[in-house]
VOGU-586987 format. One record per residue (C-alpha): z, y, x; residue number from 1. Coordinates in pm, whole numbers. Last residue first. Layout:
BEGIN
+--------+--------+--------+-----+
!     zz !     yy !     xx ! num !
+--------+--------+--------+-----+
!      Z !      Y !      X ! NUM !
...
+--------+--------+--------+-----+
//
This chain:
BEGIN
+--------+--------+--------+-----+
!     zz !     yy !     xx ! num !
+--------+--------+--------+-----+
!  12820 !  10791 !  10254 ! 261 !
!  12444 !  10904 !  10186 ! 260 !
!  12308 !  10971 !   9889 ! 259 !
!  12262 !  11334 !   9909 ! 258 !
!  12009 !  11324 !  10187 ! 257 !
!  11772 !  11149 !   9927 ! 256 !
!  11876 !  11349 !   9619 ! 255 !
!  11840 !  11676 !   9837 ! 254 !
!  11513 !  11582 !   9979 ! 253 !
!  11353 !  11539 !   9638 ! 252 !
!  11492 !  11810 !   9517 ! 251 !
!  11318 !  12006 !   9811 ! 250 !
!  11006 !  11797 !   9671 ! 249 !
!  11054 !  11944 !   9340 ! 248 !
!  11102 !  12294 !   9457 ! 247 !
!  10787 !  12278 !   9713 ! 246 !
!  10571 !  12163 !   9406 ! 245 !
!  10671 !  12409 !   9165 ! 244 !
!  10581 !  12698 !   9452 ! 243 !
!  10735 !  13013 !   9364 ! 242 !
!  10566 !  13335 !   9446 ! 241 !
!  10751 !  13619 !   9638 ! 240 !
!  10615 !  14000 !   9466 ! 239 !
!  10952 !  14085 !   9360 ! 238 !
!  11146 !  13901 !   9632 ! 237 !
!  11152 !  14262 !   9832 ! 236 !
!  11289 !  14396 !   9512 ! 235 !
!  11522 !  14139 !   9402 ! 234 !
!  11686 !  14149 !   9757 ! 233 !
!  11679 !  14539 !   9762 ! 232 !
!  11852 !  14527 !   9432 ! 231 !
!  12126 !  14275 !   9568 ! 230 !
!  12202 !  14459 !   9899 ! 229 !
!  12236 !  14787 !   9701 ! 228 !
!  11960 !  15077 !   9672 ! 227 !
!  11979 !  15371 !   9874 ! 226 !
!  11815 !  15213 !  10136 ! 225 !
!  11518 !  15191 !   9927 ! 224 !
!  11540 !  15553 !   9822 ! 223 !
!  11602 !  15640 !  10220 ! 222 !
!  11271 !  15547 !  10311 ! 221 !
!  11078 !  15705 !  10007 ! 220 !
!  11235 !  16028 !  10104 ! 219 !
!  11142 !  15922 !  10447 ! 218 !
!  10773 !  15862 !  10370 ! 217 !
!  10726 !  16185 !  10192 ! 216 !
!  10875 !  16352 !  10490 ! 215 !
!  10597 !  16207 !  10713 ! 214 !
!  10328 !  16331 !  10470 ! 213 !
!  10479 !  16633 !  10480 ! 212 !
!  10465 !  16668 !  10819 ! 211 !
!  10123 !  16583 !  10858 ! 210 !
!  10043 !  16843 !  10607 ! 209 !
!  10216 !  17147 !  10811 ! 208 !
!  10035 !  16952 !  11123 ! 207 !
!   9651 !  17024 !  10995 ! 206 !
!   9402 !  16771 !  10930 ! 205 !
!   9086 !  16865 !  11082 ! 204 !
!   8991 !  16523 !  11127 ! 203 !
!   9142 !  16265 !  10949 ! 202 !
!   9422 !  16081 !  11090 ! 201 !
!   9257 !  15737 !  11307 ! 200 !
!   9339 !  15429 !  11062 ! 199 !
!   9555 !  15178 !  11232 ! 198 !
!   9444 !  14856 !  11267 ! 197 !
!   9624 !  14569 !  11075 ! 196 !
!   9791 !  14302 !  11288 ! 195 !
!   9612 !  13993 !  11278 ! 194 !
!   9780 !  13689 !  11083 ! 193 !
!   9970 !  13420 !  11278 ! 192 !
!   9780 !  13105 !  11236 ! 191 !
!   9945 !  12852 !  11038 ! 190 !
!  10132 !  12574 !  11195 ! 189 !
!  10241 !  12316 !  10901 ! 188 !
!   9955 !  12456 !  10632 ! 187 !
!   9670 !  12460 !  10962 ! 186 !
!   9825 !  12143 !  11075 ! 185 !
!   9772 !  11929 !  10775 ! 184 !
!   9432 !  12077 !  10715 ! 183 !
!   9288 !  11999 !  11119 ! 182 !
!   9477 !  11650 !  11087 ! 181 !
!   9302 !  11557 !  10720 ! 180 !
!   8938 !  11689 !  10835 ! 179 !
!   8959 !  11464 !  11112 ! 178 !
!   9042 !  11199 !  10948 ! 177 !
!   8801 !  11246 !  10713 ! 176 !
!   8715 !  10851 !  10577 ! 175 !
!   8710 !  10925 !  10212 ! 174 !
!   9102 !  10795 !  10150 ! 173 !
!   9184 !  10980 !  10426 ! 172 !
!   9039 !  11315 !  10271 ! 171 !
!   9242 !  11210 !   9971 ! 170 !
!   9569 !  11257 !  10176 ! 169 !
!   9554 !  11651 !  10188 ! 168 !
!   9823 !  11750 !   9969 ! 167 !
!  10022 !  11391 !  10034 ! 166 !
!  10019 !  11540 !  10395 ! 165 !
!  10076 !  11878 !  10360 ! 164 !
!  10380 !  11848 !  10129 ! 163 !
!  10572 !  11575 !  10381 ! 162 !
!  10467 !  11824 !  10680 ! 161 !
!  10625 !  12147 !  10451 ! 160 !
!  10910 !  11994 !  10337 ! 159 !
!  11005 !  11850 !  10731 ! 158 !
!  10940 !  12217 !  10879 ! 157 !
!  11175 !  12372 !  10715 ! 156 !
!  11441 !  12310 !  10459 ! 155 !
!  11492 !  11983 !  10602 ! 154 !
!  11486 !  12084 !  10936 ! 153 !
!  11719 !  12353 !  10879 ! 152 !
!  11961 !  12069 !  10726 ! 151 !
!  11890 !  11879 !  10994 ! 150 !
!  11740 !  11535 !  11014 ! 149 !
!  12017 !  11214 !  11000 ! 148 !
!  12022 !  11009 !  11309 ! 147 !
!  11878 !  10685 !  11377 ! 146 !
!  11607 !  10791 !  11586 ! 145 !
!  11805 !  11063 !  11778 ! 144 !
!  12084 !  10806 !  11848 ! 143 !
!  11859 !  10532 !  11927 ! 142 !
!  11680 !  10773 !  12166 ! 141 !
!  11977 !  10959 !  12349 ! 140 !
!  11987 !  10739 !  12641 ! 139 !
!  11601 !  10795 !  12693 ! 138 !
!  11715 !  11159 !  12763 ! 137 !
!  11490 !  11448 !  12614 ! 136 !
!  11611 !  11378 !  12301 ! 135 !
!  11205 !  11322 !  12159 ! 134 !
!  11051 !  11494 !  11860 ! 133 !
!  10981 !  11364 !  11550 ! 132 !
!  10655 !  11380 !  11503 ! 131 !
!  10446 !  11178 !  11192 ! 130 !
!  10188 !  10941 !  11359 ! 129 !
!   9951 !  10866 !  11081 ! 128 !
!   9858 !  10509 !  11193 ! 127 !
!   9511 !  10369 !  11051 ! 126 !
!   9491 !   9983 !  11123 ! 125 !
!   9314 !   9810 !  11353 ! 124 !
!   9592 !   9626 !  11539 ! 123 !
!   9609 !   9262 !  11369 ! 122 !
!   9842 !   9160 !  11071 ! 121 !
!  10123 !   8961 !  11130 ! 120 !
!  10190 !   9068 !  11517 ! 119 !
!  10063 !   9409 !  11529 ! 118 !
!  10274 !   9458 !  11175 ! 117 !
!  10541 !   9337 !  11363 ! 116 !
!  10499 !   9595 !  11681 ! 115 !
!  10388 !   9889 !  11425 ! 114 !
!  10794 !   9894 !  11265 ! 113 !
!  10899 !   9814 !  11663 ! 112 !
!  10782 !  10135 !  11788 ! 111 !
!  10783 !  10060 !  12152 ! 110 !
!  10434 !  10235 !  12156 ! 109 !
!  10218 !  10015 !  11924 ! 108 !
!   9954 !   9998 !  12110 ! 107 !
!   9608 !  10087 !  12029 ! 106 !
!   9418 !  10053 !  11664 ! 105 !
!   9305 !  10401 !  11434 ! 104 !
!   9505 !  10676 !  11492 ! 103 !
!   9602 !  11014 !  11329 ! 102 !
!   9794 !  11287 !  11474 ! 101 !
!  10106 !  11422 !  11328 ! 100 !
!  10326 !  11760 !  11443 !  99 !
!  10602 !  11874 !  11259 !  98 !
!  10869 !  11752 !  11518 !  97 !
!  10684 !  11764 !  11840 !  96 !
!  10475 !  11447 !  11952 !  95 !
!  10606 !  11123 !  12118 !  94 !
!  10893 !  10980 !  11896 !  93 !
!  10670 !  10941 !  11660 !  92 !
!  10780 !  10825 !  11304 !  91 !
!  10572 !  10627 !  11078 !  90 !
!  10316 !  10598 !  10786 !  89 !
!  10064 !  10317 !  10778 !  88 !
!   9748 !  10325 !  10637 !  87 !
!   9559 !   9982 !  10597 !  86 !
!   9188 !   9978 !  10442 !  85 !
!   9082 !   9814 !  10841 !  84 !
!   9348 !   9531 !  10821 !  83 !
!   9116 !   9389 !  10534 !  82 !
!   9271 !   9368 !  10173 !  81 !
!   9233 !   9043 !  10005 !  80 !
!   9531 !   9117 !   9744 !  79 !
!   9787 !   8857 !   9757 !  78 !
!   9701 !   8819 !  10172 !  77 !
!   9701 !   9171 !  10227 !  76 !
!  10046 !   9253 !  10023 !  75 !
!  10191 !   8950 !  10196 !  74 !
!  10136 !   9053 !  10618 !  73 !
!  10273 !   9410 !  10474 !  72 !
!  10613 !   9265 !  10393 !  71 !
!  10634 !   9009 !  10693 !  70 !
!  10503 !   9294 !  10911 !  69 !
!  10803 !   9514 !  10815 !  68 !
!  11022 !   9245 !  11043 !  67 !
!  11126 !   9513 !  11291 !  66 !
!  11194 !   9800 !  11041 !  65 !
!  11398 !   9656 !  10780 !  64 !
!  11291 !   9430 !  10567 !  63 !
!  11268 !   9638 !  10262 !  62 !
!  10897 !   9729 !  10325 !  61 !
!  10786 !  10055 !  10122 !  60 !
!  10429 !   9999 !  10021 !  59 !
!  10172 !  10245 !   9813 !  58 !
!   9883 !  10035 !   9633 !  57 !
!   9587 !  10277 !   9635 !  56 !
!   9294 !  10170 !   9374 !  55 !
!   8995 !  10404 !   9493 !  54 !
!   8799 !  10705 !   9280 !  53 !
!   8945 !  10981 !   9508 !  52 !
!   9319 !  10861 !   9463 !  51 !
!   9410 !  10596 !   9258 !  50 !
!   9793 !  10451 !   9167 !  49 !
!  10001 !  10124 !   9252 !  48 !
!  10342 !  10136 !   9356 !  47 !
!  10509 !   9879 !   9608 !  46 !
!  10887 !   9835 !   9696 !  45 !
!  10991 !   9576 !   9998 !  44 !
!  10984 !   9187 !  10009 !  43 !
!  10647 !   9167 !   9891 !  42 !
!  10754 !   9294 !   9515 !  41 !
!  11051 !   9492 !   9386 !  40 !
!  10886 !   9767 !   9148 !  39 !
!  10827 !  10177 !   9167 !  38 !
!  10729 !  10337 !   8890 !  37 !
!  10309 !  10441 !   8827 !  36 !
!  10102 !  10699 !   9050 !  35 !
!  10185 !  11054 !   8961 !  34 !
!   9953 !  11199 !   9264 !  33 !
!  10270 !  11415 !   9420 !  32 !
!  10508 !  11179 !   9334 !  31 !
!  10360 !  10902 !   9471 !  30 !
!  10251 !  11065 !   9771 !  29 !
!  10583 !  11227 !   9813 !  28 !
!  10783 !  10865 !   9807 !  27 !
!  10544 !  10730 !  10075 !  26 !
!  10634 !  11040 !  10284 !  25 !
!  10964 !  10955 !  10244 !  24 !
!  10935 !  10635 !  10325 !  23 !
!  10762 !  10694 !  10664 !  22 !
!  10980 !  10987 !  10776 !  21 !
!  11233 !  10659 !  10796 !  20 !
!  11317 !  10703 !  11123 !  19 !
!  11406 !  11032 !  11161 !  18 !
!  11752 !  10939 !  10901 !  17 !
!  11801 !  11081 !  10534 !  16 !
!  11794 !  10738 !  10384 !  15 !
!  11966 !  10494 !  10644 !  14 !
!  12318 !  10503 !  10486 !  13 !
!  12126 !  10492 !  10103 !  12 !
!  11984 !  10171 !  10157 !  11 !
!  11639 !  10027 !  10342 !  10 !
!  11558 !  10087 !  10650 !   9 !
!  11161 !  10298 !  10735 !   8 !
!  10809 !  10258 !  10760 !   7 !
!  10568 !  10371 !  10440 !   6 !
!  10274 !  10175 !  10437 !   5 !
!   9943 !  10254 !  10231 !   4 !
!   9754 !   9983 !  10115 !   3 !
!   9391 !  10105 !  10000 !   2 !
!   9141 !   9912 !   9761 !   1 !
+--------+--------+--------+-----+
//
């Protein structure tokens, strides 16, 4: 059996803020994988699923960040689970928004959500550091921390980490981390394609029949330009697939971001 930990503040004012990337991340996972309705348990939220043949309970502490320990120290006790079969979830000041790394034990880095779990439950746990970005200024920290991510972010890169990582989680779950960071940050950061080489012009091909070519493609030019702003939208979105699971996590986001006063 797996505990997964989602850091974060409870209540709506704290929903949309950096530091609880952790929640929703938990709240992807168990949407993403189906597992069963959230309930009040361990002072925080738990939900209980499986993911690659293993039990995975899902934790959301309610505590607030520096006493999540207390929540997590209760889950392992009810339910036997070593320190090593803990994930945790959080923010990370110290790597670019988008980015994540994955870490087993250390420090908790002034991160106070890691500091109580340190202190009730021992240090070798997984972390799945989720970037956030620093301010630039240590003034600015508790501001950046506690503030509320973009809209742009929230279209952007922040949909796409949160998809990548509940996509790819089972390969945590079999011991890959590895395998999970290289994934996550190939969907998150893909390469930029190759630009196509151009094919030599046939040889012995005379310039009265380049030229038509080239007039062929301006007639063909012009026709789209021809068109109004809305056609040309519907046409270059012709081909555009639609990803279910990006919609219903961009719903997701809305609700959460929505909520606050």
């Amino acid at each position: 059996m797996f505990l997964v930990v989602g850091l974060g503040n409870p209540g709506s004012g704290y929903a949309a803020n950096r530091h609880n990337i952790g929640f929703m991340a938990a709240d992807e996972l168990v949407r993403r994988y189906s597992f069963g309705p959230w309930r009040k348990k361990f002072q925080g939220q738990i939900s209980e699923g499986e993911l690659n043949g293993e039990k995975v309970l899902v934790l959301k502490p309610e505590t607030f960040m520096n006493l999540s320990g207390q929540s997590v120290g209760e889950v392992l006790r009810f339910y036997k689970i070593p320190v090593e079969d803990v994930i945790v979830l959080h923010d990370e000041l110290d790597l670019p928004p988008g980015k994540l790394r994955v870490k087993r034990g250390g420090g908790h880095g002034g991160h106070n959500g890691l500091k109580s779990i340190d202190a009730h439950c021992g240090k070798e746990y997984r972390r799945i550091r989720l970037g956030i970005g620093h301010p630039g200024d240590k003034s600015r920290v508790h501001g950046h921390v506690l503030g509320d991510f973009s809209k742009a972010e929230q279209d952007g890169w922040l949909m796409t980490l949160l998809d990548a990582v509940a996509g790819e989680f089972a390969r945590l779950i079999k011991g890959d981390d590895g395998g999970f960071m290289s994934k996550v940050s190939a969907i998150v950061s893909p390469p930029k394609p190759k630009a196509p080489k151009k094919d030599k012009p046939a040889a012995g091909k005379g310039k009265a029949e380049k030229n038509a070519d080239a007039s062929d493609q301006d007639q063909t030019d012009q026709g789209i330009d021809n068109l109004s702003g809305a056609a040309k939208v519907r046409l270059e979105r012709a081909d555009t697939p639609v990803s279910n699971a990006a919609s219903a996590m961009a719903e997701a986001l809305a609700k959460a971001f929505g909520k606050k006063k």
